[in-house]
C-alpha positions as CSV (number, residue, x, y, z in Angstrom):
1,X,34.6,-14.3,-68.1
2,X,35.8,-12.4,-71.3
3,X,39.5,-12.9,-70.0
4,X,39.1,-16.3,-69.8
5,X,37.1,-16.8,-73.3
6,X,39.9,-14.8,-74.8
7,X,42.9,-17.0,-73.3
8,X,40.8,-20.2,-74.2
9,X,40.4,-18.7,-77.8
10,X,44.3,-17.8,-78.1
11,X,45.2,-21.6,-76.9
12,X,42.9,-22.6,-79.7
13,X,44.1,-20.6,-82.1
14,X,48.1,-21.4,-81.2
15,X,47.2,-25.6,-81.4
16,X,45.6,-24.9,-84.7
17,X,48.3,-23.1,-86.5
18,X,51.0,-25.7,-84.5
19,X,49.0,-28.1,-86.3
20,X,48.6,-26.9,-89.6
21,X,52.9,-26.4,-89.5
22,X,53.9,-29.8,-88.6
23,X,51.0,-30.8,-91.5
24,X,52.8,-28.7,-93.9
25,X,56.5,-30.2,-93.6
26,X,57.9,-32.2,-95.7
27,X,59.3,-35.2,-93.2
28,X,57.6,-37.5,-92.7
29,X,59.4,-38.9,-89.5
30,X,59.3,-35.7,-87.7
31,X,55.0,-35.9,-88.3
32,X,55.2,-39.2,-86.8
33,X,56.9,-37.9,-84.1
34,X,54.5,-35.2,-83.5
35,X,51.6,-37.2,-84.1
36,X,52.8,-39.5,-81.3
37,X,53.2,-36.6,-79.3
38,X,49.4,-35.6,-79.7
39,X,48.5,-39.5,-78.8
40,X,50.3,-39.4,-75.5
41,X,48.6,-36.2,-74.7
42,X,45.1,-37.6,-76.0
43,X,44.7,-35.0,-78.6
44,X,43.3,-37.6,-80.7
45,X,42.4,-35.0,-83.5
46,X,45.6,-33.8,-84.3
47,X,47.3,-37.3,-84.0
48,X,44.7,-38.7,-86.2
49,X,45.4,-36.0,-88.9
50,X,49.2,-36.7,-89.0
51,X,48.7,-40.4,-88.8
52,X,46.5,-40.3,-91.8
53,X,49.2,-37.9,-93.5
54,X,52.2,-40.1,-93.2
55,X,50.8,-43.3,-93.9
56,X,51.8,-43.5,-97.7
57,X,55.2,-42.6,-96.3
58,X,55.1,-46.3,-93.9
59,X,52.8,-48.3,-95.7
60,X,54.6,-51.7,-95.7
61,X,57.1,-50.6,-93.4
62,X,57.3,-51.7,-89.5
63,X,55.9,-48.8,-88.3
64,X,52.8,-49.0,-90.0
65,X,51.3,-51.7,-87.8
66,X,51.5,-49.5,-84.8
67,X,50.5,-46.4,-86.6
68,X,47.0,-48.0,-88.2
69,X,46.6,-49.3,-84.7
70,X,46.8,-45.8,-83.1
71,X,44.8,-44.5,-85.7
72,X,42.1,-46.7,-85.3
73,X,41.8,-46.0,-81.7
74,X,41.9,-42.1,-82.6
75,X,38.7,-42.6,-84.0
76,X,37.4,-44.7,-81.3
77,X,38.7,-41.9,-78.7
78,X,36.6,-39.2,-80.6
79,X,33.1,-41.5,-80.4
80,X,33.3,-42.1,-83.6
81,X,32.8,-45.6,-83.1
82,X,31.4,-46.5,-86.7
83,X,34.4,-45.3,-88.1
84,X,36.5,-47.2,-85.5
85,X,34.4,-50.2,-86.2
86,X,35.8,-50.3,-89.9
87,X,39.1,-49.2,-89.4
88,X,39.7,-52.4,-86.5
89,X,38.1,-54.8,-89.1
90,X,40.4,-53.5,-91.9
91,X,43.3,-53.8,-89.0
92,X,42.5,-57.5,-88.6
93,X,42.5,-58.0,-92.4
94,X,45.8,-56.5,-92.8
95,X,47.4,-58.0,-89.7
96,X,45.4,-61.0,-88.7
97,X,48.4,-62.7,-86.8
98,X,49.2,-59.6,-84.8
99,X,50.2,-59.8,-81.0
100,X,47.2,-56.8,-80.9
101,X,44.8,-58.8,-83.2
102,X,42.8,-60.6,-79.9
103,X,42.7,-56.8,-78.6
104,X,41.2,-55.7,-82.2
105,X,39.3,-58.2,-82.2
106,X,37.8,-57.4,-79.1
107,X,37.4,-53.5,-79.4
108,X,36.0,-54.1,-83.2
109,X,33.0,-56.2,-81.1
110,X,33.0,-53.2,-78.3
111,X,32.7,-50.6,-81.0
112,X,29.3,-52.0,-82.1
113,X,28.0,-52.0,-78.5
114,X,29.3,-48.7,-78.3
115,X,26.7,-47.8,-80.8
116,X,23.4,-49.8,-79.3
117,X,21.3,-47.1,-78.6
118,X,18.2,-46.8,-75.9
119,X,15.8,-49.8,-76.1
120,X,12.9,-47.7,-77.7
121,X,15.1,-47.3,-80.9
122,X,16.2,-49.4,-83.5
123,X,18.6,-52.3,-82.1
124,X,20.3,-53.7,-84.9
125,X,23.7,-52.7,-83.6
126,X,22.3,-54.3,-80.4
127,X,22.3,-57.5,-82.1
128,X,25.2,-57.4,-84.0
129,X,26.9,-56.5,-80.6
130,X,25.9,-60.4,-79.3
131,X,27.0,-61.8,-82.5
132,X,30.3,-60.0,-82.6
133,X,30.8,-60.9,-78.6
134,X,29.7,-64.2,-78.8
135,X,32.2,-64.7,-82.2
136,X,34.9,-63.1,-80.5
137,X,34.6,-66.0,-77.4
138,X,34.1,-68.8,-80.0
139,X,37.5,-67.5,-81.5
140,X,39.4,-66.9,-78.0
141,X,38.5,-69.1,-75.3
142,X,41.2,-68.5,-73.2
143,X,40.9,-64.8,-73.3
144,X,40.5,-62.7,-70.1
145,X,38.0,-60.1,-71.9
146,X,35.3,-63.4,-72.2
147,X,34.4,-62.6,-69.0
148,X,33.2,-59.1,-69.9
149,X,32.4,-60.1,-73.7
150,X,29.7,-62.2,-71.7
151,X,28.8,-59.6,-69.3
152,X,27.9,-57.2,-72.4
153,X,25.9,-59.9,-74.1
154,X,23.9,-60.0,-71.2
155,X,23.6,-56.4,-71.5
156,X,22.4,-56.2,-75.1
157,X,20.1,-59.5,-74.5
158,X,18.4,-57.4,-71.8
159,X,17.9,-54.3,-73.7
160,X,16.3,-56.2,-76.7
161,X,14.2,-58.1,-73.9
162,X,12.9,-54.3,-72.9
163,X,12.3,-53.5,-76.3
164,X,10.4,-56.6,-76.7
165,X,8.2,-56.4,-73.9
166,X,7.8,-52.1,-74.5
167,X,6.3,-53.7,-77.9
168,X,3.8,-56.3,-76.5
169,X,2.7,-53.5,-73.5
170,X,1.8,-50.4,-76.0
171,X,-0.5,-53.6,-78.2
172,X,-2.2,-53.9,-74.5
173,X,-2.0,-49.9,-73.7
174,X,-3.9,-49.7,-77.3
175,X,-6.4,-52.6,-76.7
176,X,-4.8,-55.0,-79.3
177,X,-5.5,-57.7,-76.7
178,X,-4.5,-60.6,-79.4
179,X,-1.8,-58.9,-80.5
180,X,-0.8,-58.1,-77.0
181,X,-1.2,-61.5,-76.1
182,X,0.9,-62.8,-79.1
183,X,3.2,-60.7,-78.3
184,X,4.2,-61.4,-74.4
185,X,3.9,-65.1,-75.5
186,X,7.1,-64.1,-78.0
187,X,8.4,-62.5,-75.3
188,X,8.5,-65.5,-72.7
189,X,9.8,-68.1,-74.9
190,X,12.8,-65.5,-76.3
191,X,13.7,-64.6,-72.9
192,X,12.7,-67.7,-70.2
193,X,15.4,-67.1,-67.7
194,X,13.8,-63.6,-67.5
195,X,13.4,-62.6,-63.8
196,X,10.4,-60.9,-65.5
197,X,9.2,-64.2,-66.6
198,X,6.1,-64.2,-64.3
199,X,4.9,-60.8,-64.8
200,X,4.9,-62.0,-69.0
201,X,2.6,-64.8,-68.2
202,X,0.5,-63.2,-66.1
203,X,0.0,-60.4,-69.3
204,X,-0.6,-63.0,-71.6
205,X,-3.9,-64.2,-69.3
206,X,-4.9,-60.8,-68.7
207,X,-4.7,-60.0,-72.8
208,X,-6.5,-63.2,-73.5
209,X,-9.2,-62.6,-71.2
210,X,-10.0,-59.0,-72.4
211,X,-9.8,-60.4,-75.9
212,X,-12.3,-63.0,-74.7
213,X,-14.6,-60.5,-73.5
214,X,-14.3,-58.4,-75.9
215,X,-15.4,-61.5,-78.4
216,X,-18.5,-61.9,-80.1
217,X,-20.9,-64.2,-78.5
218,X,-20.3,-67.3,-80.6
219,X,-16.1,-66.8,-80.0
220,X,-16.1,-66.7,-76.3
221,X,-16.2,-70.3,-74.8
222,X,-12.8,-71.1,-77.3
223,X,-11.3,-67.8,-76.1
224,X,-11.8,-68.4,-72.3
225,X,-11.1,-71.9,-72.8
226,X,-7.8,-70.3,-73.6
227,X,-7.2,-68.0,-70.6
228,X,-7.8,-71.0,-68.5
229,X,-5.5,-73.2,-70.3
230,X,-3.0,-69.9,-69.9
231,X,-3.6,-70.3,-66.4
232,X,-3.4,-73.8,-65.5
233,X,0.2,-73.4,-67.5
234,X,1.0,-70.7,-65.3
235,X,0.4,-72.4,-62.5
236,X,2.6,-75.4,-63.8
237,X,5.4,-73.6,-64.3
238,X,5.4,-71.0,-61.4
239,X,3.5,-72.7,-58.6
240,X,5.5,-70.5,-55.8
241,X,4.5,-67.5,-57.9
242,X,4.0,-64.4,-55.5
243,X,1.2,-63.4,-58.7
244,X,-0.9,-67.1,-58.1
245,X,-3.8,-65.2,-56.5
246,X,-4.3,-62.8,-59.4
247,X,-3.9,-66.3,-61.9
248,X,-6.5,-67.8,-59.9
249,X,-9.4,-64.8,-60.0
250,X,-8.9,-64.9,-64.1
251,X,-9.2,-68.7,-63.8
252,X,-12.3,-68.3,-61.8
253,X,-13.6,-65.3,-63.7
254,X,-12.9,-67.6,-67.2
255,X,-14.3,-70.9,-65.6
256,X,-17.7,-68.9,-64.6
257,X,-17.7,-67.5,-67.9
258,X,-17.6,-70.6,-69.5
259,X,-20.7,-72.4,-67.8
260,X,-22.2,-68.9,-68.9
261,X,-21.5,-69.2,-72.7
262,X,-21.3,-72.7,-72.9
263,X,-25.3,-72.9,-71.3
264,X,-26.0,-70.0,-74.1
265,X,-24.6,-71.7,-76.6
266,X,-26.4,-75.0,-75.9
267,X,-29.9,-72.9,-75.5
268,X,-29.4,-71.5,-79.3
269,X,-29.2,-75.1,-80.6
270,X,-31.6,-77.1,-79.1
């Protein structure tokens, strides 16, 4: 194990100072060289350092289109996808008429969805992934990435959906019927193709039903007049649902409750 630490160490310590000699020449087209060198071998550190070096040398020069190019992807190769992000978009800007600007275009889109994280965090790079994706179809539709720019919308749609409906099941977890309630309603008319459509409506009755019993007296008949007008919608819209037996206990429950309330209420007035 030390043997092999120490060899790894040496090969380290050998690219570094064959590195820091080609950075310290003075010509410029022997850097290029090397730094192309480095690409092909996807040492994307090293290539990146010499690109960067030599680009004052070829700035407005033909070689400088494939050099920003390469450098651009250097960063993207590394992860460091906000940093690819920019350099793609100034890529475009310089060369928007380039043979590699559908490409760019593409991976500028694919660097932002490289960045969505987990559902439970923040998702703004989520949402500027769909943007970005559906721009880059609205620009190019002929292109034979649409079919995976659409694939990765889909993606990022799902993902905010998850987040969404995480949000609306913590208000239920917590008791915040209403809010729960409000929430899952948002939910179902973001997302209404959801395969998870059903199991959204079905929390909005149950939310507005424990809201309703959790009511003061003289709010109940209104609030389980709701459930059972979440219901009858329910059953409207999903009448092969696999979930109509559960709908129909909270319609019962709700419609029992009524005559209940509604009696009480009558009682206190007259």
């Amino acid at each position: 194990m030390k043997f092999s630490a120490l060899f790894f160490f040496c090969i380290l310590l050998v690219s570094c100072n064959g590195i820091n000699k080609v950075l310290k020449s003075k010509d410029p087209q022997y850097k290029l060289k090397m730094a192309e060198q480095y690409y092909a071998k996807k040492k994307y550190n090293y290539a990146q350092q010499l690109y960067e070096d030599v680009m004052p040398n070829f700035r407005g020069g033909p070689e400088f289109e494939d050099i920003y190019y390469k450098y651009a992807y250097c960063a993207y190769y590394q992860k460091d996808y906000l940093n690819a992000e920019n350099l793609f978009k100034t890529f475009l800007e310089i060369y928007p008429n380039s043979t590699r600007a559908e490409e760019v275009d593409y991976m500028r889109a694919y660097s932002f969805y490289k960045q969505s994280p987990k559902p439970e965090l923040d998702q703004t790079n989520t949402i500027k992934t769909i943007g970005m994706m559906q721009t880059f179809i609205n620009t190019h539709p002929g292109s034979p990435r649409n079919k995976e720019a659409t694939e990765i919308i889909d993606i990022s749609r799902n993902k905010l959906e998850v987040k969404d409906a995480g949000s609306a099941k913590l208000y239920y977890d917590l008791g915040q019927y209403r809010a729960a309630a409000v929430t899952y309603t948002s939910v179902l008319n973001g997302y209404p193709e959801s395969g998870n459509a059903e199991e959204y409506k079905l929390m909005i009755i149950k939310s507005y039903f424990r809201y309703a019993e959790l009511s003061v007296e003289e709010k109940k008949v209104e609030r389980f007049e709701k459930v059972i007008e979440e219901c009858n919608d329910f059953k409207d819209r999903f009448p092969q649902s696999q979930l109509a037996k559960e709908v129909t206990d909270y319609l019962n429950q709700s419609q029992n409750n009524l005559k209940i309330y509604s009696n009480e209420s009558v009682k206190k007035t007259t």
